[in-house]
DSSP file (Angstrom, degrees, kcal/mol; ACC not computed):
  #  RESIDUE AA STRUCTURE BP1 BP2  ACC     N-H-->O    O-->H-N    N-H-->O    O-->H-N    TCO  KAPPA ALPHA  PHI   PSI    X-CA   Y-CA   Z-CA
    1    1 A X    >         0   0    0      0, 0.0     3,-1.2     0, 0.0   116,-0.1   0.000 360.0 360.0 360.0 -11.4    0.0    0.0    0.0
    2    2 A X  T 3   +     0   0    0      1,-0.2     2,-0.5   115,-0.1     3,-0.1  -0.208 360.0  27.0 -58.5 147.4    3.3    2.4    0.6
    3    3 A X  T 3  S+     0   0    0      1,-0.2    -1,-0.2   115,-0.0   115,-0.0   0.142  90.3 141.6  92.8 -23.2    3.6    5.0   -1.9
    4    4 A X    <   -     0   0    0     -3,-1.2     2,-0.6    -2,-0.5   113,-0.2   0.095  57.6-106.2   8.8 108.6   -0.1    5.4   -2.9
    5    5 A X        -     0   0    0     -3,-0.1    -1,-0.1   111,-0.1    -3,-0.0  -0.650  45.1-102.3 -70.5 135.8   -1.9    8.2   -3.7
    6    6 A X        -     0   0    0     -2,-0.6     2,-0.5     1,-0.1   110,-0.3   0.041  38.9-122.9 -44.4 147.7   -4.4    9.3   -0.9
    7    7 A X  E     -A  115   0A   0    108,-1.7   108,-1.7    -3,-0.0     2,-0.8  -0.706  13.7-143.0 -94.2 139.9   -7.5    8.3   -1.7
    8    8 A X  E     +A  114   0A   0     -2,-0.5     2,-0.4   106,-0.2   106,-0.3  -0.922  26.8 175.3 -83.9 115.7  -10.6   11.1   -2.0
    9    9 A X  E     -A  113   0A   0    104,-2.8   104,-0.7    -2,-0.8    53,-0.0  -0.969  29.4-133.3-136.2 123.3  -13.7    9.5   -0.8
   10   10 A X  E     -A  112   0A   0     -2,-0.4     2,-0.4   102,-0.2   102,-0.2  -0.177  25.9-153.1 -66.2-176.7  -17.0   11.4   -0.4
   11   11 A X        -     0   0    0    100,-2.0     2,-0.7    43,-0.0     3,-0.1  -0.925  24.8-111.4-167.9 128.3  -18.7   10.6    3.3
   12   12 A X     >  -     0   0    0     -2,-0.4     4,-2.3     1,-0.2     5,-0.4  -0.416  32.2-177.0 -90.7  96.4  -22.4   10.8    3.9
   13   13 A X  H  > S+     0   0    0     -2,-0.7     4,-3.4     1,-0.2     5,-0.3   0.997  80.7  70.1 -66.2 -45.3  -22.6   14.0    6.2
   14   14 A X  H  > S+     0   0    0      1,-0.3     4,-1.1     2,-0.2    -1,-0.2   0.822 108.6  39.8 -69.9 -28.9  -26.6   13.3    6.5
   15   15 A X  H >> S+     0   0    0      2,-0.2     3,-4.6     3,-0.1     4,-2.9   0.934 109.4  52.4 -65.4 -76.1  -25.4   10.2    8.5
   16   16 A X  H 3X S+     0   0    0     -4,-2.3     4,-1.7     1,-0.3     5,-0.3   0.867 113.1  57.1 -56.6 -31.6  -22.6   11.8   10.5
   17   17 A X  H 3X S+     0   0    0     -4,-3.4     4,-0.5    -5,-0.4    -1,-0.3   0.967 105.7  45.6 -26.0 -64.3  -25.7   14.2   11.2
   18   18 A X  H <X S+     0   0    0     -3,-4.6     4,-0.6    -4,-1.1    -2,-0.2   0.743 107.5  50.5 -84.0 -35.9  -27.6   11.9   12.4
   19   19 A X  H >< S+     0   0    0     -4,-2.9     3,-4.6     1,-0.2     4,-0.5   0.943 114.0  54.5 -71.6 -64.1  -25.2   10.1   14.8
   20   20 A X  H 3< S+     0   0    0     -4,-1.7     3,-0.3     1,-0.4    -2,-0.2   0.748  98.2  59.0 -39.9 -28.2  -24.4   13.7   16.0
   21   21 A X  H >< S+     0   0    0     -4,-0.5     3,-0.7    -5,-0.3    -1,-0.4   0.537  82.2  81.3 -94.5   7.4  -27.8   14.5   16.8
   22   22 A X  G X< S+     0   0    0     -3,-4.6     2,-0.6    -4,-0.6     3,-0.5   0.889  97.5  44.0 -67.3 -37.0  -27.9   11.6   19.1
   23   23 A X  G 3  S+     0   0    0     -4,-0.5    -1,-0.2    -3,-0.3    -2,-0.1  -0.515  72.6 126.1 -88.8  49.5  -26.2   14.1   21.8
   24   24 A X  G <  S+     0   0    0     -3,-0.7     3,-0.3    -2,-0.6    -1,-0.2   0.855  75.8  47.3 -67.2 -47.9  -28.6   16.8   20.7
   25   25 A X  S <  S+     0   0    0     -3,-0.5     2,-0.9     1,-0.3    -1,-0.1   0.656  94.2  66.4 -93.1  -2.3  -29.3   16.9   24.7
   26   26 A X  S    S+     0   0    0     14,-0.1    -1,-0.3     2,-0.1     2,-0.2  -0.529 100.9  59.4 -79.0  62.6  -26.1   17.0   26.3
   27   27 A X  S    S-     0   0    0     -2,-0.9     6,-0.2    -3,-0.3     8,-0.0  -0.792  76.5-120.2-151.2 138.8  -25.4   20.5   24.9
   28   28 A X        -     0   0    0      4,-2.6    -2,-0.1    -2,-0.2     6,-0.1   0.351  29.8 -98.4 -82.7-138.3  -26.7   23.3   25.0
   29   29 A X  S    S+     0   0    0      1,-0.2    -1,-0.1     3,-0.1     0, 0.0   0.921 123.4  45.3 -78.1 -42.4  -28.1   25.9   22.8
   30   30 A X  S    S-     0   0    0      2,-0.1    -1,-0.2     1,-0.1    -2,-0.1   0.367 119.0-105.4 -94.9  11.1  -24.8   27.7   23.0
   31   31 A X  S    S+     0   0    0      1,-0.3     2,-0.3     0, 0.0    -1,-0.1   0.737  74.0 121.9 105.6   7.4  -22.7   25.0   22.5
   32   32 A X        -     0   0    0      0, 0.0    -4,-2.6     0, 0.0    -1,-0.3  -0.895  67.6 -98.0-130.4 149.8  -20.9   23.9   25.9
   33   33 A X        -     0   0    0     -2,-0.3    -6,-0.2    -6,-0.2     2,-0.2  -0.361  44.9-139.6 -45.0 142.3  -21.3   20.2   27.6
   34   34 A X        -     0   0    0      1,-0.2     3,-0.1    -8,-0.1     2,-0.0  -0.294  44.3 -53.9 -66.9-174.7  -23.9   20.3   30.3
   35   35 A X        -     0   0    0     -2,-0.2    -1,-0.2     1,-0.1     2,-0.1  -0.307  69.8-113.2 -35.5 112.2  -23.8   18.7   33.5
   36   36 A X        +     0   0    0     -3,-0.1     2,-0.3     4,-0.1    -1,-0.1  -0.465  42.4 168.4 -74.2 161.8  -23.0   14.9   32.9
   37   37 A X     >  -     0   0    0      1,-0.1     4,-1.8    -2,-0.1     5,-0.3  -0.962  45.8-100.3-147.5 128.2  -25.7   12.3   33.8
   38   38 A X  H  > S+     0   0    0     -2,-0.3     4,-1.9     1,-0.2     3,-0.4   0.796 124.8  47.7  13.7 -82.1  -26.2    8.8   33.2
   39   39 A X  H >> S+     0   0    0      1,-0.2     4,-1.8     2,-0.2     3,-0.9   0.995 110.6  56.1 -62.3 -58.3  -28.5    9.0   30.5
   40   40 A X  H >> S+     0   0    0      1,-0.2     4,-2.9     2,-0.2     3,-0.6   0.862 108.8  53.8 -41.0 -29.5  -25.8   11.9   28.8
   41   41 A X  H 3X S+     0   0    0     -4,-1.8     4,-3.2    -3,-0.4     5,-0.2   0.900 108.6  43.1 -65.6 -40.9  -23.2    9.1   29.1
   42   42 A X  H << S+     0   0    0     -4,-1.9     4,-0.4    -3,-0.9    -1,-0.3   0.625 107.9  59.9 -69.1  -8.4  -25.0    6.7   27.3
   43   43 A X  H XX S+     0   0    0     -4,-1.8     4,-2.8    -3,-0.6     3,-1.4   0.973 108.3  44.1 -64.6 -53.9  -26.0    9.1   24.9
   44   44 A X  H 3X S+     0   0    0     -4,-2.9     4,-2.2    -5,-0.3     5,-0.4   0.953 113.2  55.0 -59.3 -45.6  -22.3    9.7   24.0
   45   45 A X  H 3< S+     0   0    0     -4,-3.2    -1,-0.3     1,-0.2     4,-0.2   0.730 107.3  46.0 -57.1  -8.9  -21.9    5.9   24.1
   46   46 A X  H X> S+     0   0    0     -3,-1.4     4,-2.2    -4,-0.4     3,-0.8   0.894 115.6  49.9 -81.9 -45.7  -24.7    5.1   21.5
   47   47 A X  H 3X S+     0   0    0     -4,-2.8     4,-2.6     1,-0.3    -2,-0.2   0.979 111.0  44.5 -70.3 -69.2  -23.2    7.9   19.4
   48   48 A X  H 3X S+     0   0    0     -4,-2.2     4,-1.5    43,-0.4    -1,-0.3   0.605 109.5  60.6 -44.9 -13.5  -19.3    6.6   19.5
   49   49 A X  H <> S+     0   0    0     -3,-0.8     4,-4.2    -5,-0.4    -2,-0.2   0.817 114.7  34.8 -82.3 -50.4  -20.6    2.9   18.8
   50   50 A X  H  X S+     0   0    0     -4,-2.2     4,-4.1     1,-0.2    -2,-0.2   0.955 110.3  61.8 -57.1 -47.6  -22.0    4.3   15.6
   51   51 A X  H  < S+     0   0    0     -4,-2.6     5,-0.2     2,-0.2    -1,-0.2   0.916 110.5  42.5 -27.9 -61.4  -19.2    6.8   15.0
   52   52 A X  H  X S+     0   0    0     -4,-1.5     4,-1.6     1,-0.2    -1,-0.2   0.813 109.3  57.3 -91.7  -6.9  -16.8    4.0   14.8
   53   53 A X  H  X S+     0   0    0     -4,-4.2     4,-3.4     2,-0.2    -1,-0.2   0.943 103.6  56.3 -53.8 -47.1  -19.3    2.0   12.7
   54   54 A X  H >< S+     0   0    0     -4,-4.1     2,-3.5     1,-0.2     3,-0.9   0.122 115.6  33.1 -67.1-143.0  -19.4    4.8   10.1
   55   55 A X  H 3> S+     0   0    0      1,-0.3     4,-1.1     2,-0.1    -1,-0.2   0.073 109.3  62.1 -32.9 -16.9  -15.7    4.9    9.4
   56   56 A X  H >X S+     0   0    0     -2,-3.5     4,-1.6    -4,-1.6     3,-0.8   0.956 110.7  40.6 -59.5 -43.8  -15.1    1.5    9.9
   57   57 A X  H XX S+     0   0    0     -4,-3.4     3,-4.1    -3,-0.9     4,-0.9   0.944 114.1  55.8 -64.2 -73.3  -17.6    0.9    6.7
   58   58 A X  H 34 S+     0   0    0      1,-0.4    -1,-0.2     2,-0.2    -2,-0.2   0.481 114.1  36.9 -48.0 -26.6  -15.9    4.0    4.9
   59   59 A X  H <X S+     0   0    0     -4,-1.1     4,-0.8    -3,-0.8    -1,-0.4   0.527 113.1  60.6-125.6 -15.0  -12.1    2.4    5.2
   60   60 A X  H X< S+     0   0    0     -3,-4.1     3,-2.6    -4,-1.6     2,-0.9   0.876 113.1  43.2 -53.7 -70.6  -13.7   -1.6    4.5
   61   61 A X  T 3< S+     0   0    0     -4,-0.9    -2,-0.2     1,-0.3    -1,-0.2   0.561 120.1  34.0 -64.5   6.6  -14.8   -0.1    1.4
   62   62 A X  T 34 S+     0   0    0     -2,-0.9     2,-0.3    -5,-0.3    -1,-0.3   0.486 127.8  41.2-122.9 -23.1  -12.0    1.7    0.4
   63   63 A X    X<  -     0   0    0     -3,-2.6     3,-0.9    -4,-0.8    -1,-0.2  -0.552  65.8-173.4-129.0  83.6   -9.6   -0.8    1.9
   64   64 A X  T 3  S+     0   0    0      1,-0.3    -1,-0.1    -2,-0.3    -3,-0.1   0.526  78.4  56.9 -58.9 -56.0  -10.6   -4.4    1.3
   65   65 A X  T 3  S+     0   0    0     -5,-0.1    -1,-0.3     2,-0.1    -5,-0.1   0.871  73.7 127.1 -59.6 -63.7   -8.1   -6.0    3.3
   66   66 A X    <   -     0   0    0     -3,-0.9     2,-0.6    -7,-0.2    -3,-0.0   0.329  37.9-167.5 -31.6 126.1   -8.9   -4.3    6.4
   67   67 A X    >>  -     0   0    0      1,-0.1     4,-2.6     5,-0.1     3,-1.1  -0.977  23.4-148.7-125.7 105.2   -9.6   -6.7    9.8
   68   68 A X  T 34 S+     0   0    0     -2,-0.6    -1,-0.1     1,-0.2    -2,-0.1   0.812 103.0  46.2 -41.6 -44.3  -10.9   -5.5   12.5
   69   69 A X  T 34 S+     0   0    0      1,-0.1    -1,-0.2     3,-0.0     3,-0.0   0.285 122.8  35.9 -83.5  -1.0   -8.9   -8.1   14.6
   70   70 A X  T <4 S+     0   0    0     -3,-1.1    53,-3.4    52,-0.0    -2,-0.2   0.570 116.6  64.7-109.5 -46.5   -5.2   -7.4   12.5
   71   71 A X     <  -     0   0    0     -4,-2.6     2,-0.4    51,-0.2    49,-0.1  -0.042  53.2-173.2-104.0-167.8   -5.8   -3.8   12.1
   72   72 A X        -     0   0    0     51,-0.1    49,-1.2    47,-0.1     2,-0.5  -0.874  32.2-123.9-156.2 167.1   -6.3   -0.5   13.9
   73   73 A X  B     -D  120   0B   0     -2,-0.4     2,-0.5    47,-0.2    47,-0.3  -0.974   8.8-137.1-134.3 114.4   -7.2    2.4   12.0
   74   74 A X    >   -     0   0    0     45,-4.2     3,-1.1    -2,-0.5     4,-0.2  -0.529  11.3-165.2 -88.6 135.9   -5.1    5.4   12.2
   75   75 A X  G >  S+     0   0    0     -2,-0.5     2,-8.4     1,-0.2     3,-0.9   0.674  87.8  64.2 -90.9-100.0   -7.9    8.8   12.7
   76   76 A X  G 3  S+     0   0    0     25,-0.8    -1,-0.2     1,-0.2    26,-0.1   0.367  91.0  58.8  14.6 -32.8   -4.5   11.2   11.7
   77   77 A X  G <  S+     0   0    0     -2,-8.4    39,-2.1    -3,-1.1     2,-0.5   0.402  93.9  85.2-114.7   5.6   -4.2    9.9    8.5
   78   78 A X  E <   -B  115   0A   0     -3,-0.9     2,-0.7    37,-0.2    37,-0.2  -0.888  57.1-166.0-104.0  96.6   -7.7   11.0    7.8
   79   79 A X  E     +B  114   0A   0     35,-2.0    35,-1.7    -2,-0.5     2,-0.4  -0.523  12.6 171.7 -93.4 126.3   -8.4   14.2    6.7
   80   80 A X  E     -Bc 113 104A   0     23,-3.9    25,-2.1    -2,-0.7    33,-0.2  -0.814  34.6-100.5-113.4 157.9  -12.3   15.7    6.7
   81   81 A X     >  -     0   0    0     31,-1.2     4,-2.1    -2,-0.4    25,-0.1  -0.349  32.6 -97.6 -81.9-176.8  -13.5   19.1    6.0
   82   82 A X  H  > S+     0   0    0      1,-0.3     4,-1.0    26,-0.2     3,-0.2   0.835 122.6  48.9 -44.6 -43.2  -14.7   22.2    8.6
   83   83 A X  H >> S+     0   0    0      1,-0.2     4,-1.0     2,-0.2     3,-0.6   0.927 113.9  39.6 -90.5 -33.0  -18.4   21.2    8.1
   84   84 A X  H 3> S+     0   0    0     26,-0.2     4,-2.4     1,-0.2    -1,-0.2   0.842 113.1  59.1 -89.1  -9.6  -18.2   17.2    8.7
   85   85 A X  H 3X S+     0   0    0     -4,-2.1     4,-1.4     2,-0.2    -1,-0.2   0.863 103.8  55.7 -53.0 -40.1  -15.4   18.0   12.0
   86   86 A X  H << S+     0   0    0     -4,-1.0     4,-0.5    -3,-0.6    -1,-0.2   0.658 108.4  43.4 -66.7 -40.2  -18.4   20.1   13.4
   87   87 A X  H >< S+     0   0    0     -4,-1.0     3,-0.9     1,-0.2    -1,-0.2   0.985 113.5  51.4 -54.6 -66.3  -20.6   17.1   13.2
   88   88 A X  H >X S+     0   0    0     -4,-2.4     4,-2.3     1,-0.3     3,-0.9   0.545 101.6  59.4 -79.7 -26.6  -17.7   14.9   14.7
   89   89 A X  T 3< S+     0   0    0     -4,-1.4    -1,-0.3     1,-0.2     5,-0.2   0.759 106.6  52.7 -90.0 -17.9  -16.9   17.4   18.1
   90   90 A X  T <4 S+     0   0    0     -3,-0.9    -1,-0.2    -4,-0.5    -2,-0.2   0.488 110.9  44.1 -91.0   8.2  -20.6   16.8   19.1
   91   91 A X  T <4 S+     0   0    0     -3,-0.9   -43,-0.4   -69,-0.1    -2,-0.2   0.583 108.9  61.7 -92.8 -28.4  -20.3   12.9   18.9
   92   92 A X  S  < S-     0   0    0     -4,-2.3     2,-0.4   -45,-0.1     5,-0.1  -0.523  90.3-117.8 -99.4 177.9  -17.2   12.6   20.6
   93   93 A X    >>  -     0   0    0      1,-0.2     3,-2.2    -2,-0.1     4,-1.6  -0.574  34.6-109.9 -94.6 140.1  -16.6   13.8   24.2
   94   94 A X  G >4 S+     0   0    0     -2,-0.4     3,-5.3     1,-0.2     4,-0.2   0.756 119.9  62.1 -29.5 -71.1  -13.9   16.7   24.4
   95   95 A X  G 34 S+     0   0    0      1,-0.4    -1,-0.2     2,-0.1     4,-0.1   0.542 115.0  33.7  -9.9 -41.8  -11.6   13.5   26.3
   96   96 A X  G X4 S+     0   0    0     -3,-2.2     3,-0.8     1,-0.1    -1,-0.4   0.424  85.9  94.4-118.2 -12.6  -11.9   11.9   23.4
   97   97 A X  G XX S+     0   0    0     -3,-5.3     4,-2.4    -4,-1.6     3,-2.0   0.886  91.7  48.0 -59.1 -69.1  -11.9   14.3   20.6
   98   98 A X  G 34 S+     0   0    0      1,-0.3    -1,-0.2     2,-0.2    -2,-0.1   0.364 109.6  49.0 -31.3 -36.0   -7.9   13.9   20.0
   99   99 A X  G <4 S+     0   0    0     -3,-0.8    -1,-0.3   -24,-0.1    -2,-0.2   0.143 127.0  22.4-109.3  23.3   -7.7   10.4   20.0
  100  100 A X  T <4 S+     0   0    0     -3,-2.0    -2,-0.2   -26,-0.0    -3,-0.2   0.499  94.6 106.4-132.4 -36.2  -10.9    9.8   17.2
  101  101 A X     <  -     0   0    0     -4,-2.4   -25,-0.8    -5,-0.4     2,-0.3  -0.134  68.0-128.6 -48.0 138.1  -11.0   12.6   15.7
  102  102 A X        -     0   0    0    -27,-0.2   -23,-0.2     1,-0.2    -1,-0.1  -0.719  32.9-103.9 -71.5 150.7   -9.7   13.2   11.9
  103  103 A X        -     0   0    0     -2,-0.3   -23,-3.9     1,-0.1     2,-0.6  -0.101  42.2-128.7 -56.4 167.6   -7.2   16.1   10.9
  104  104 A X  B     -c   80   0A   0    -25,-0.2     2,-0.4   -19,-0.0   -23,-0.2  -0.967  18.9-168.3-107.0 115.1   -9.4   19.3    9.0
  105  105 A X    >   -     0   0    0    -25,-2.1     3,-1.3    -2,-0.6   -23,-0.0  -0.992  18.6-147.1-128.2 141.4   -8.3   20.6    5.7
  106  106 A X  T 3  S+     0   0    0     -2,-0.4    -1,-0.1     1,-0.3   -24,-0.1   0.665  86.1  74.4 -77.9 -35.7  -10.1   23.5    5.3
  107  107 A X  T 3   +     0   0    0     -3,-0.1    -1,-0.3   -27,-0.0     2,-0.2   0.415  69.8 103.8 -62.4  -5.0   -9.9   22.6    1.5
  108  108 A X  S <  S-     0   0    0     -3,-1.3   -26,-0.2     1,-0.2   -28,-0.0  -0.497  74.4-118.0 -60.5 148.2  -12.0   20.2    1.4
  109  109 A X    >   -     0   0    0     -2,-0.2     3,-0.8   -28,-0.1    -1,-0.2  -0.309  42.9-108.5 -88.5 162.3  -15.6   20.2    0.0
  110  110 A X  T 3  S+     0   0    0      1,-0.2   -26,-0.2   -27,-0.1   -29,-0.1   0.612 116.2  46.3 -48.9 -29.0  -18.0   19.2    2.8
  111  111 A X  T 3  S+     0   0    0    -31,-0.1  -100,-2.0   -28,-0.1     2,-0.3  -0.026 101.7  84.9-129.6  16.2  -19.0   16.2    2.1
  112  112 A X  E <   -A   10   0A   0     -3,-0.8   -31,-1.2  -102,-0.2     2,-0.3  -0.912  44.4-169.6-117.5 152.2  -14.9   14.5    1.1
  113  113 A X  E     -AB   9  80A   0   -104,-0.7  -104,-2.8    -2,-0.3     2,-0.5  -0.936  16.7-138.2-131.4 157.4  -12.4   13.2    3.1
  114  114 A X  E     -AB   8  79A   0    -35,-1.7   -35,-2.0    -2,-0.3     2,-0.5  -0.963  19.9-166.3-103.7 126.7   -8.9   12.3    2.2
  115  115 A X  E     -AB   7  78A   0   -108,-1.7  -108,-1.7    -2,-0.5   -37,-0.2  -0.909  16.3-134.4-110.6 113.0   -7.6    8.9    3.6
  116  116 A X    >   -     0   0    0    -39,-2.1     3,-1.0    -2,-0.5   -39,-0.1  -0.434  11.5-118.1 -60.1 146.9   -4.3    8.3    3.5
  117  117 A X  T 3  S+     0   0    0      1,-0.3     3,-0.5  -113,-0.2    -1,-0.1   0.793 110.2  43.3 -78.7 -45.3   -2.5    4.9    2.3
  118  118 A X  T 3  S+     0   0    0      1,-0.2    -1,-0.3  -114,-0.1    -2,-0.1  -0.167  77.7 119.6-115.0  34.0   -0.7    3.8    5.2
  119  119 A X    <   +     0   0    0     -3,-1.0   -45,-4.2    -2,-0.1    -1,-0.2   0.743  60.1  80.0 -78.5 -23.8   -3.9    4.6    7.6
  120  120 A X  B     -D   73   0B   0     -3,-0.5   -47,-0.2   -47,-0.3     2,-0.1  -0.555  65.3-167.3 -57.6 136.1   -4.1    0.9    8.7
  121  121 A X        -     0   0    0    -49,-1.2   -50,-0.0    -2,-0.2    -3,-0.0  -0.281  25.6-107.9-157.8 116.9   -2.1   -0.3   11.0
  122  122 A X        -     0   0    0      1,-0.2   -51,-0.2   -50,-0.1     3,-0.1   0.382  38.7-127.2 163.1  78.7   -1.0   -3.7   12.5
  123  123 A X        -     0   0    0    -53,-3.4     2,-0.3     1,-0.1    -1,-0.2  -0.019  26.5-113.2 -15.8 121.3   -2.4   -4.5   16.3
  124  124 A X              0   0    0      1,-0.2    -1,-0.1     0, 0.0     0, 0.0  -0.595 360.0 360.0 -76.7 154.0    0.1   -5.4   18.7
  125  125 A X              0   0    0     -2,-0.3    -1,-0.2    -3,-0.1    -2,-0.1   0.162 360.0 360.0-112.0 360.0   -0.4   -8.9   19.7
């Protein structure tokens, strides 16, 4: 896979929406966590089960090979634009934004991401 060019692959914001609007109620109007609760925790946990469901499908299909039980999936090596990041910082929890999150280029169309070649990589046993 070394040496590749990154692949452009559109990504279905009206999903990543939708998983986002599963934590519609942990936030407020203006935009800052409320007060966690139970139920907000589970929110966030319905929402991250789905999160990693969408990009898991998006990198099967674009990478064949790819095993959930060999591989690990690098979020770095995946660049999305401003509008689907915006989605992506209301499913994950600030804690967590850094280690799920994909890089932003600002150049991107809304609805593309760029995946990089060497974004799999190899589970330590």
């Amino acid at each position: 896979m070394m040496g590749m060019i990154p692949l452009k692959i559109k990504i279905d914001l009206v999903k990543l929406k939708t998983i986002a609007d599963i934590t519609r109620k942990a936030w407020t109007k203006r935009g800052k966590l409320k007060s966690p609760t139970i139920r907000h925790r589970k929110l966030f946990e319905k929402a991250f089960r789905e999160y990693v469901g969408f990009w898991t499908k998006i990198i099967h299909e674009a990478f064949p090979e790819y095993n959930f039980r060999k591989h690990k999936i690098c979020m770095y090596k995946i660049k999305v634009s401003e509008e689907a990041d915006k989605y992506i910082q209301r499913i994950l929890l600030p804690m967590d934004y850094l280690d799920y999150s994909p890089a932003v280029d600002p150049r991107l169309k809304d609805d593309e991401c760029i995946i990089e070649d060497d974004v799999l990589l190899l589970k330590e046993e």
